[in-house]
C-alpha positions in Angstrom: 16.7 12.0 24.4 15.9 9.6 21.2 17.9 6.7 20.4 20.2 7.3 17.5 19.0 6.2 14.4 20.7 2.8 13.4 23.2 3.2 11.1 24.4 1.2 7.9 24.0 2.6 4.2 21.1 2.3 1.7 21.3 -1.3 -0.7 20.1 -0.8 -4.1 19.4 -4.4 -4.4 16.5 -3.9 -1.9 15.1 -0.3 -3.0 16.5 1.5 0.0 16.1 5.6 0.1 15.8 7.1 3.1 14.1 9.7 5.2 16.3 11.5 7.5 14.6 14.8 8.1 12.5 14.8 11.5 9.4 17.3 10.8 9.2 15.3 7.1 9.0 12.3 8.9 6.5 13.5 11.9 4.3 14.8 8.6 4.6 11.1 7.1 4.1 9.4 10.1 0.5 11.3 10.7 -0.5 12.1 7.4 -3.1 9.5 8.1 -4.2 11.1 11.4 -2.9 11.1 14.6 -1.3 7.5 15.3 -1.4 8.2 19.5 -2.7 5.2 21.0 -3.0 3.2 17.9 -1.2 -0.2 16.8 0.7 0.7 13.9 2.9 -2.0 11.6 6.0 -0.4 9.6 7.8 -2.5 6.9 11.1 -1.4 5.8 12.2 0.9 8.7 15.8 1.0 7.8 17.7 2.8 10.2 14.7 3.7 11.9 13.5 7.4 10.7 10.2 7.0 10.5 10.0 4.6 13.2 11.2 7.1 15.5 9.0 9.3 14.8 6.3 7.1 14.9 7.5 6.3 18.2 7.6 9.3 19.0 4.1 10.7 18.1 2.9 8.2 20.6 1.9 4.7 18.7 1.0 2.2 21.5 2.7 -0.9 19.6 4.8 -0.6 16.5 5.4 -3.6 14.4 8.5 -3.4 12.4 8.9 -5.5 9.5 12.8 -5.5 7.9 14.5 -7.7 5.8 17.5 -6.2 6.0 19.8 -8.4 9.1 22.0 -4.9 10.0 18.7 -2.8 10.5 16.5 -5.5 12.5 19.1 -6.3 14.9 19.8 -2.5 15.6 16.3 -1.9 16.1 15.5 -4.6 18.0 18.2 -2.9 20.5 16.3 -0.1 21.2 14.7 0.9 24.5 11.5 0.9 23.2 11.9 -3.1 22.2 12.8 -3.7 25.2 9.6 -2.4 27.1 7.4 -4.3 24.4 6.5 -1.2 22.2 8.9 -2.1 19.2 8.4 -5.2 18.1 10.8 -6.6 15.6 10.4 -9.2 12.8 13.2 -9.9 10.5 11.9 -11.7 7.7 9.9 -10.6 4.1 6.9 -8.8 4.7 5.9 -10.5 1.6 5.8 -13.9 3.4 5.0 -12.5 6.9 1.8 -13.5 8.7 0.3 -10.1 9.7 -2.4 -11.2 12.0 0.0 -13.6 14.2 2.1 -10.8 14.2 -0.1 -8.7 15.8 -1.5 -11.5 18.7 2.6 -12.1 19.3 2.8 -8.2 20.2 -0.7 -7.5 21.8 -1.4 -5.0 18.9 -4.9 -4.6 18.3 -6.8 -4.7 14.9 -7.3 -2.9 12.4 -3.9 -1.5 12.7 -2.7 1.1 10.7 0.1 0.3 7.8 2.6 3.4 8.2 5.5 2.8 5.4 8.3 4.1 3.3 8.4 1.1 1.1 11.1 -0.4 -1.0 10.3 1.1 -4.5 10.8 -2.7 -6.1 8.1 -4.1 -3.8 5.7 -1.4 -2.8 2.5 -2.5 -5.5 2.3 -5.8 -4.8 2.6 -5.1 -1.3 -0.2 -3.2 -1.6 -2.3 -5.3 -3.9 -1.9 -8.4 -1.0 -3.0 -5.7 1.6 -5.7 -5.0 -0.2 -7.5 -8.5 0.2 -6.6 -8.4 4.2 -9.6 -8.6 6.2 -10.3 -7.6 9.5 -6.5 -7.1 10.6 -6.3 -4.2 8.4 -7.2 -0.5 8.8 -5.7 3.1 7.2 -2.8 2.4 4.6 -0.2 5.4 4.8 2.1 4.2 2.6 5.1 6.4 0.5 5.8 5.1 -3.1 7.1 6.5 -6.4 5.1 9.7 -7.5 4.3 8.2 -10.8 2.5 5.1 -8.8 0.7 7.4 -6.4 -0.7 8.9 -9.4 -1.8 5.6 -10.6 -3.9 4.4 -7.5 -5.5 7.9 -7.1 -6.4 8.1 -10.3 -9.8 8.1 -11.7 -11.5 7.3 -14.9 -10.3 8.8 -18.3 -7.6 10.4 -16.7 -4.0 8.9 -18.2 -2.9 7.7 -15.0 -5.7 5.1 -14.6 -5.9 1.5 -14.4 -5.8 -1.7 -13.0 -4.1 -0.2 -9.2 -6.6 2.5 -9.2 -9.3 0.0 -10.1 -8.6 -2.3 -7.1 -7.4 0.0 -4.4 -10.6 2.5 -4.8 -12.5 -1.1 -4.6 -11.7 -1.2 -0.9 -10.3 1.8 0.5 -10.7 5.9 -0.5 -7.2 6.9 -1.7 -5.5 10.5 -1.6 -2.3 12.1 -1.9 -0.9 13.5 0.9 2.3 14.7 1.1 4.7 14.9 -2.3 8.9 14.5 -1.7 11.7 15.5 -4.3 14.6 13.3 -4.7 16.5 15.5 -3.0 14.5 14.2 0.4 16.6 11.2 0.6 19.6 9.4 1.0 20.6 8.7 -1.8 18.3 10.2 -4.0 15.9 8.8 -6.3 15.9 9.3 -10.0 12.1 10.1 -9.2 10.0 12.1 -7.1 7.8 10.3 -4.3 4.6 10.7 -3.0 2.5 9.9 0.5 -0.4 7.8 -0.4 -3.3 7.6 2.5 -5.5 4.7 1.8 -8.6 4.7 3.8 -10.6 1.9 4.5 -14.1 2.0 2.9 -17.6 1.1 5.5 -18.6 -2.5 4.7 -21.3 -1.5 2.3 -19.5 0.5 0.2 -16.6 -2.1 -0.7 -16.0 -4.7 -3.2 -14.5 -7.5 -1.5 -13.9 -10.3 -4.4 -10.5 -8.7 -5.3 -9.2 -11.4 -6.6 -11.9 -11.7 -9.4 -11.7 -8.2 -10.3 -8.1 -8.6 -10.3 -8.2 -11.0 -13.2 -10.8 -8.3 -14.9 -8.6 -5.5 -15.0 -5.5 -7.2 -15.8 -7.9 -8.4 -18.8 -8.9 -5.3 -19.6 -6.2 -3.3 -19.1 -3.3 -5.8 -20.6 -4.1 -4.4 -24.0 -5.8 -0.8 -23.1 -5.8 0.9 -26.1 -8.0 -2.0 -27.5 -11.3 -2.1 -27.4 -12.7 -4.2 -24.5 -14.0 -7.0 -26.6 -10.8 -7.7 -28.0 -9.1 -7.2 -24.6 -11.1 -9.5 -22.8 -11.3 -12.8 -25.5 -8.7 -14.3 -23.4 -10.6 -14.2 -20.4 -13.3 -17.1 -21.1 -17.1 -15.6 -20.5 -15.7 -12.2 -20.0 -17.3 -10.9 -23.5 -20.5 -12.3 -22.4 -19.9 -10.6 -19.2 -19.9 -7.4 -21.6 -22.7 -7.7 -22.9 -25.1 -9.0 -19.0 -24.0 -6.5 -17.6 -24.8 -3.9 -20.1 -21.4 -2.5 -21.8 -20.8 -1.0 -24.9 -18.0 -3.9 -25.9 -16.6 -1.1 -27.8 -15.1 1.1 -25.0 -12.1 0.4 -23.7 -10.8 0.0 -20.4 -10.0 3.2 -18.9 -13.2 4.9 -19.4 -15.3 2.1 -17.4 -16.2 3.9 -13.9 -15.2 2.0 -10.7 -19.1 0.8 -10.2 -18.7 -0.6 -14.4 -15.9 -2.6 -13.2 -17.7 -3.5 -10.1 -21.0 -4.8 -12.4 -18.7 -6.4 -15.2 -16.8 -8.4 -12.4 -20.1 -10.0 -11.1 -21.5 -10.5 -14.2 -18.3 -12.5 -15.3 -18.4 -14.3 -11.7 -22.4 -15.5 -12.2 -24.0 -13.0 -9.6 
């Protein structure tokens, strides 16, 4: 029989909604493949919905990050943290040290990010992800439907822009499961959306993030001008136009992933 879910009711000063409903869950927790045997980190678990299920669907080592002192201390009364599969860390994921996380619990990298996050922290979560190296694998993370649009988004299409240029820099993103408000408790004002986030081979990534991150928020900081006007604040990013062979005309969101990709080195010196 499962442990009961810990209880205690959603704060809307940290972006609680909850997921109560077990085969939505069990879809959630292996919408990014099966998670048997795997080391999986969870941030946010609440009162423990998806956690049980992850639990559940046979995850070796689950790393729970929560904020939230009522929900870590519940959790970290479970069985399953007493035999050394749960592992609890109360503290901000946003300040948390991942990798020595993950030595403290005997996880093994890359481990897999399985998450309903907090709607007010979720994208720069992700964007910090993003830049993790060897610690991190699949991304399986649920966010607003209107961001999940963004990161999946591609090229001319309205939802396009800076998120979709850095998460499809490192990782192959796709919608996977789509919730109503009605899903959770309490509802949204918004529907939600399942985002798998899968880790590009070597060759195919972009790994200087943090420059192409100061490109797009360049370019895309005033999108519907044209990129040589959207850029002047950027020192040598004009020049970088014109080395690495863009019409300084076109704005942002009709440059391709591989544009960005060739204006970021450009603007970088090689």
């Amino acid at each position: 029989m499962s442990t009961p879910l810990t209880p205690g009711a959603a704060k809307k000063s940290l972006g609680q909604h909850f997921l109560f409903d077990p085969a939505i869950l069990k879809r959630v927790a292996n919408a990014g493949g099966s998670v048997e045997g795997k080391t999986v980190i969870e941030v946010g678990p609440g009162p423990g919905g998806l956690t049980r299920a992850l639990l559940d669907s046979g995850v070796t080592k689950l790393i729970a990050i929560e904020l939230d002192d009522r929900f870590a201390e519940g959790l970290a009364l479970w069985p399953e943290a007493r035999e050394g599969r749960l592992h609890v860390h109360h503290g901000d994921a946003m300040r948390a040290n991942i990798p020595e996380l993950l030595a403290k619990a005997g996880g093994e990298s890359p481990a897999m990010i399985v998450a309903n996050l907090p709607y007010n922290v979720g994208t720069p979560m992700l964007v910090e992800w993003l830049k993790a190296d060897t610690w991190r694998g699949t991304m399986v993370l649920m966010f607003q439907k209107e961001v999940a649009l963004r990161i999946c988004a591609a090229a001319d299409d309205d939802h396009y822009g800076r998120l979709a240029v850095l998460c499809q820099a490192v990782t192959r993103p796709r919608l996977a499961v789509l919730l109503p408000p009605g899903a959770f408790r309490p509802p949204p004002k918004v529907d939600s959306a399942v985002v798998v986030l899968e880790p590009l081979a070597e060759a195919e990534r972009f790994d200087d993030l943090n420059n192409l991150e100061k490109i797009t928020a360049s370019a895309f900081g005033q999108r519907r001008k044209m990129l040589r006007a959207a850029l002047k604040s950027l020192p040598g990013a004009v020049e970088a136009l014109q080395a690495s062979g863009i019409d300084p005309t076109r704005r942002a969101e009709t440059l391709t992933q591989m544009e960005f990709r060739a204006l970021t080195r450009a603007w970088r010196g090689g």
